[in-house]
SEKOL-299859 format. One record per residue (C-alpha): x, y, z. Coordinates in steps of 0.2 Angstrom, whole numbers, padded with zeros to 4 digits, always signed. Layout:
# residues N
XYZ ...
END
This chain:
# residues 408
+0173+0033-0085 +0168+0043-0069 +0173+0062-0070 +0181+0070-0055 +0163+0078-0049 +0158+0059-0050 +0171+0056-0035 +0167+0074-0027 +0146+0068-0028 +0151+0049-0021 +0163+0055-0009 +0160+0051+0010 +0163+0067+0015 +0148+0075+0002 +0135+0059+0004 +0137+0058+0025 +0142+0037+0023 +0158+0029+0028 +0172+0022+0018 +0166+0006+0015 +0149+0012+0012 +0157+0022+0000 +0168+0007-0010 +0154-0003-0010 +0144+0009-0021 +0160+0010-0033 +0158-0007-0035 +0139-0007-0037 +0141+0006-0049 +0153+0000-0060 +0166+0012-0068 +0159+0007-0087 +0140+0011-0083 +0135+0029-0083 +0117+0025-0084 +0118+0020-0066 +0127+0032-0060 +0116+0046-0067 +0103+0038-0060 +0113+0039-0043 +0116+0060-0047 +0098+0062-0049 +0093+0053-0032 +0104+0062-0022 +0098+0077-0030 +0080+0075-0029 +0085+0069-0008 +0096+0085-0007 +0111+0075-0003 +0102+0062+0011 +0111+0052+0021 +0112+0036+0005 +0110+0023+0019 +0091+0029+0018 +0090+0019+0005 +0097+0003+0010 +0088-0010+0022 +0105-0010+0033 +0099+0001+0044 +0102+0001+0062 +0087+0003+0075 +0090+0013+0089 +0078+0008+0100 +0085+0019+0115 +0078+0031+0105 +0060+0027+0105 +0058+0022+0126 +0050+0032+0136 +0063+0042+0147 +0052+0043+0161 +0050+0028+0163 +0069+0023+0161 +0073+0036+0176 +0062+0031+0187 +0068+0014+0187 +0085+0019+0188 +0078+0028+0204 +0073+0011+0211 +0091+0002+0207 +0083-0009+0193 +0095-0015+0179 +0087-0008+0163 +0099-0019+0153 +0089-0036+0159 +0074-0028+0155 +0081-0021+0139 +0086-0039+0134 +0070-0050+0141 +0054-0039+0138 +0062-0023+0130 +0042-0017+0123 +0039-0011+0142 +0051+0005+0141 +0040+0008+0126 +0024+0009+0133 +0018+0027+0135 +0009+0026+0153 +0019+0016+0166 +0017+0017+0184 +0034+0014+0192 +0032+0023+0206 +0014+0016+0212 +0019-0001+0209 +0034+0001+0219 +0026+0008+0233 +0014-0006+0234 +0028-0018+0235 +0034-0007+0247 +0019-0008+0259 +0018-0026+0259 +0034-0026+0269 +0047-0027+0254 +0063-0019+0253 +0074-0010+0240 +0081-0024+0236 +0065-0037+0234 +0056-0023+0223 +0073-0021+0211 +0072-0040+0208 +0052-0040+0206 +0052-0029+0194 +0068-0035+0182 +0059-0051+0180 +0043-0046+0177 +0043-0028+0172 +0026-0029+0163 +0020-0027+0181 +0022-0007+0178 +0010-0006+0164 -0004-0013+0178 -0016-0002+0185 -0012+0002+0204 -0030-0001+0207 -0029-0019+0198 -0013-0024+0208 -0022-0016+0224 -0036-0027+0219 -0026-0044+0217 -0018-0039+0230 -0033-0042+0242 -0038-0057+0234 -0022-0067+0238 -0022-0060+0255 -0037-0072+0256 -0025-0087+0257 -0009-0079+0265 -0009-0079+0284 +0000-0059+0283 +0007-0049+0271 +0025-0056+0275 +0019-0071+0265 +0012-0064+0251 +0029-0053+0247 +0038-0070+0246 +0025-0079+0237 +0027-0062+0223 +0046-0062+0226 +0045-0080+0218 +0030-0080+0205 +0030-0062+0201 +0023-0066+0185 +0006-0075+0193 +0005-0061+0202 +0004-0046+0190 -0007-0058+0179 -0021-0046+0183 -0035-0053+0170 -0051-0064+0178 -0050-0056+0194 -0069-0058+0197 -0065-0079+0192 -0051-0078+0204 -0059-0072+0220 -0075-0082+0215 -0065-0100+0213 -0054-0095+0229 -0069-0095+0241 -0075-0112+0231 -0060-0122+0234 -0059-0116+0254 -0078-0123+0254 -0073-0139+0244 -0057-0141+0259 -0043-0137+0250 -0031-0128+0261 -0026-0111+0261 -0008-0119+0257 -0015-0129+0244 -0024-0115+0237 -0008-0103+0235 -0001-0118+0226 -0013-0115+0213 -0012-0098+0211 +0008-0097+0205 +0010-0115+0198 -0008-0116+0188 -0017-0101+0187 -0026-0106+0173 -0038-0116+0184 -0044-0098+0191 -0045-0091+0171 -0060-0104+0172 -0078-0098+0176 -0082-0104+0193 -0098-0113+0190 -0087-0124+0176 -0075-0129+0190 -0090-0135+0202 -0097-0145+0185 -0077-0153+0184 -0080-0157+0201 -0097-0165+0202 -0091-0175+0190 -0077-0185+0196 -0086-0186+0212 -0100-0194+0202 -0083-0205+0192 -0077-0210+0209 -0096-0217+0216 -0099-0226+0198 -0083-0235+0199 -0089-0242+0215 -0078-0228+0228 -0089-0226+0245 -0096-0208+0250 -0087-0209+0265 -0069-0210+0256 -0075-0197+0239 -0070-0181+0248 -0053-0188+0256 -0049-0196+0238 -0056-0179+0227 -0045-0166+0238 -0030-0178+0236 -0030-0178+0217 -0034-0161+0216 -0019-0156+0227 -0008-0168+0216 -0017-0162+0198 -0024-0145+0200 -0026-0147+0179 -0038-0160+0181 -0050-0144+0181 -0046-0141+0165 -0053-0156+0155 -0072-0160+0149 -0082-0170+0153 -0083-0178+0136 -0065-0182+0137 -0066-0191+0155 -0080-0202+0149 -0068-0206+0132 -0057-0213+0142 -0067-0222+0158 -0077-0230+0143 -0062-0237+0134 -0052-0241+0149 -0069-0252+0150 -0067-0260+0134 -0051-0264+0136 -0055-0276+0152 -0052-0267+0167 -0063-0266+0182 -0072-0253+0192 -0058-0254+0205 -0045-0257+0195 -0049-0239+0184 -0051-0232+0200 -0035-0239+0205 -0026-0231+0190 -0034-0214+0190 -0028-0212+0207 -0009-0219+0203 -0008-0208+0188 -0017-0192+0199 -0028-0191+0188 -0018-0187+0171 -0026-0203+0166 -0038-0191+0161 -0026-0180+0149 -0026-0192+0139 -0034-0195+0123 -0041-0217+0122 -0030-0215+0105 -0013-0211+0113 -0015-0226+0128 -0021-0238+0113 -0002-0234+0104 +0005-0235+0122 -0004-0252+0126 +0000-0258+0110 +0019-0253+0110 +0023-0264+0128 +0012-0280+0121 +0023-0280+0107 +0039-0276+0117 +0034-0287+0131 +0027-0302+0122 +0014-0304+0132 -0004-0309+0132 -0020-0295+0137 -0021-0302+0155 -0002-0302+0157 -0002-0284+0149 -0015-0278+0159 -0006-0284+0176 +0009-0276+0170 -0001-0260+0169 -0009-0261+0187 +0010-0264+0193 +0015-0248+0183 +0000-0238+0177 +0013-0226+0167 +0014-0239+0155 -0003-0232+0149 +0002-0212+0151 +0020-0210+0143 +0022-0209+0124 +0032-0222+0114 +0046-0213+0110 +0048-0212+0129 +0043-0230+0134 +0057-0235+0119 +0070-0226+0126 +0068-0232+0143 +0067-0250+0139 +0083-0247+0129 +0092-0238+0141 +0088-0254+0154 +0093-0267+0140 +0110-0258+0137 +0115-0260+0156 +0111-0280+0152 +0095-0279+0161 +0083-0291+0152 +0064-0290+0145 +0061-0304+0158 +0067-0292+0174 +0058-0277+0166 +0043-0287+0167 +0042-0294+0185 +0047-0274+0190 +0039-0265+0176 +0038-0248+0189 +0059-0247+0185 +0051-0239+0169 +0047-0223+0179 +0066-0219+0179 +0075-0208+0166 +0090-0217+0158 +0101-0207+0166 +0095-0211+0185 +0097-0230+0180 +0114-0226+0177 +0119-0217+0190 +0109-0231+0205 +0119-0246+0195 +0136-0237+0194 +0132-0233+0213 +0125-0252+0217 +0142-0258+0208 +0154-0249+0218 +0147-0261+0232 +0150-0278+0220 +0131-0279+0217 +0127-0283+0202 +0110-0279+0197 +0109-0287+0180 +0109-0304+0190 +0099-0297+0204 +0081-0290+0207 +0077-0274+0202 +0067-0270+0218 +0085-0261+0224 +0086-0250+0209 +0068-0244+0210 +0058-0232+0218 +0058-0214+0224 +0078-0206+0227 +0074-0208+0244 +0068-0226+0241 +0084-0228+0234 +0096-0222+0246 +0088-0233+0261 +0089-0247+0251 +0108-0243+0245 +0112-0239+0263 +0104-0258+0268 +0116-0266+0255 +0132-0255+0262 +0128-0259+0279 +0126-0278+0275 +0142-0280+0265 +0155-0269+0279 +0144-0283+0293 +0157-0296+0301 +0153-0314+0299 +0155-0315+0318 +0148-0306+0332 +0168-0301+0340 +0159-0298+0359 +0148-0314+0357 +0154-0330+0369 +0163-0342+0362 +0154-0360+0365 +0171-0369+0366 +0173-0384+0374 +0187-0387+0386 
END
């Protein structure tokens, strides 16, 4: 039995814990086991009477208490909500050197107001633990592609993370100036910078091997020299990450495109559907993908393969993918049969399918005894040909300010 100094030691008051705290010991400790509850006197003893959640893993971390003040006040100064920071990329209020201020002013210079630099900085706030002289420095190179500075504050204002990605600077400039030689435009160029900046991680000389490459790709399968720059500065505009691929891999996969039976042009052909991704892929993954639609199709390899030069993504989306598409179409009572004389309806998501034949019904057209040409193509594509059918059905079946040929 637990003595009245037992309580006095366990009390809340005496041990610095709360009430439950407190009646979750009782019960640890048991009234009818003395041996853990001397152990208990002698640990608080030896601890001189510490707090007893020291010794439980339930403690709370206060990390308010381990930011750097400074840096918290000074962005309070510039109206930035510390709480998204807080919640998103909290280990930057931790850092012991930050430059608020001097990235702030930066912003500042570039035209940006109080407002542009709040919002900057919430959603990437690792830019304050870059060196001014780094963002100074990036700064400068994208001012190669941006026509004024104007420009450049709404390019950071949307990527601000590509931006404060200071690392390979040297790379950068270096790949910048190579693409404006190669043609790319400035335009084009900004494009890769937010949307793939690993292309400019890349050492410059690998990019101009890439290159050299697909130009000598496009001549061996049989391209002219006249057309190779037109055709090269078009796929790198469409598939920047083309840069990003060996040279091992792109011959992996011209040579068994080869063995499969497809011509010069006809690889060519493809590369150029797919923009290049063609060559992301591994000969593998297109074999399960070739082998997936001959199976579903039931077709022979020269029916397959003019399926494929009708829809090249037959060769570049997975089968799980290719499954649920061909599902999706069967499910609307479209049949293999119509899949197969428009295999490109394959490049819509189930849910588009659904949503052009619920539109196409509400006009009394019935696509399941139809061609499929009217549910295909781009949204644009679509909404011409919609608007054709509409026209067509609301049309009179006489002209009302034509003569009549009536005889008297």
């Amino acid at each position: 039995m637990l003595r009245r100094s037992d309580e006095y030691i366990l009390s809340p008051r005496t041990v610095g814990i709360s009430q439950w705290t407190a009646g979750m010991l009782w019960k640890l400790l048991g009234r009818c086991q003395p041996c853990r509850l001397c152990s208990f006197r002698r640990m608080l003893s030896a601890s001189q009477y510490r707090p007893v959640l020291a010794y439980f893993p339930y403690t709370t971390d206060n990390r308010s208490n381990k930011e750097n003040k400074r840096t918290v006040e000074k962005l309070y100064k510039f109206s930035v909500d510390i709480r998204k920071i807080r919640r998103l990329k909290g280990w930057v209020l931790l850092e012991d050197e930050t430059y608020v201020e001097e990235i702030a002013n930066i912003l500042q210079q570039l035209g940006a107001d109080e407002t542009a630099v709040a919002s900057i900085l919430e959603r990437c706030p690792e830019a304050i633990v870059c060196s001014p002289t780094a963002v100074n420095t990036q700064r400068e190179i994208w001012r190669l592609v941006c026509k004024n500075e104007e420009e450049l504050v709404k390019l950071i204002q949307q990527f601000p993370e590509s931006f404060f990605t200071v690392k390979d600077q040297e790379n950068r400039k270096l790949n910048i100036q190579f693409f404006q030689e190669l043609g790319l435009k400035n335009v084009v160029i900004s494009r890769f910078l937010t949307t793939a900046s690993n292309v400019f991680h890349n050492p410059v000389e690998k990019n101009k091997q890439m290159i050299s490459i697909l130009q000598e790709s496009y001549l061996n399968l049989g391209g002219s020299e006249a057309n190779m720059k037109v055709w090269l500065l078009k796929l790198l505009s469409q598939n920047p990450f083309i840069l990003l691929n060996s040279s091992v891999a792109i011959g992996e996969t011209l040579e068994f495109l080869q063995e499969q039976g497809f011509t010069n042009s006809e690889i060519l052909q493809l590369v150029s559907k797919l923009k290049g991704f063609l060559f992301q892929l591994c000969p593998r993954n297109i074999q399960t993908s070739i082998s997936f639609s001959k199976n579903a199709f039931k077709c022979s390899d020269h029916d397959l393969k003019q399926l494929v030069l009708k829809c090249p993504a037959l060769l570049y989306y997975s089968v799980p993918v290719l499954e649920e598409r061909i599902q999706g179409l069967l499910k609307e009572g479209i049949s293999i049969a119509q899949i197969r004389e428009t295999p490109m309806v394959l490049e819509l998501t189930p849910q588009i399918v659904q949503y052009r034949i619920r539109k196409l019904n509400s006009l009394g057209y019935r696509i399941k005894d139809g061609h499929l040409a009217n549910l295909n193509g781009t949204r644009k594509e679509f909404e011409a040909s919609f608007d054709k059918i509409q026209a067509k059905k609301g049309r009179p079946l006489f002209n009302p300010v034509a003569p009549l040929n009536v005889e008297e």
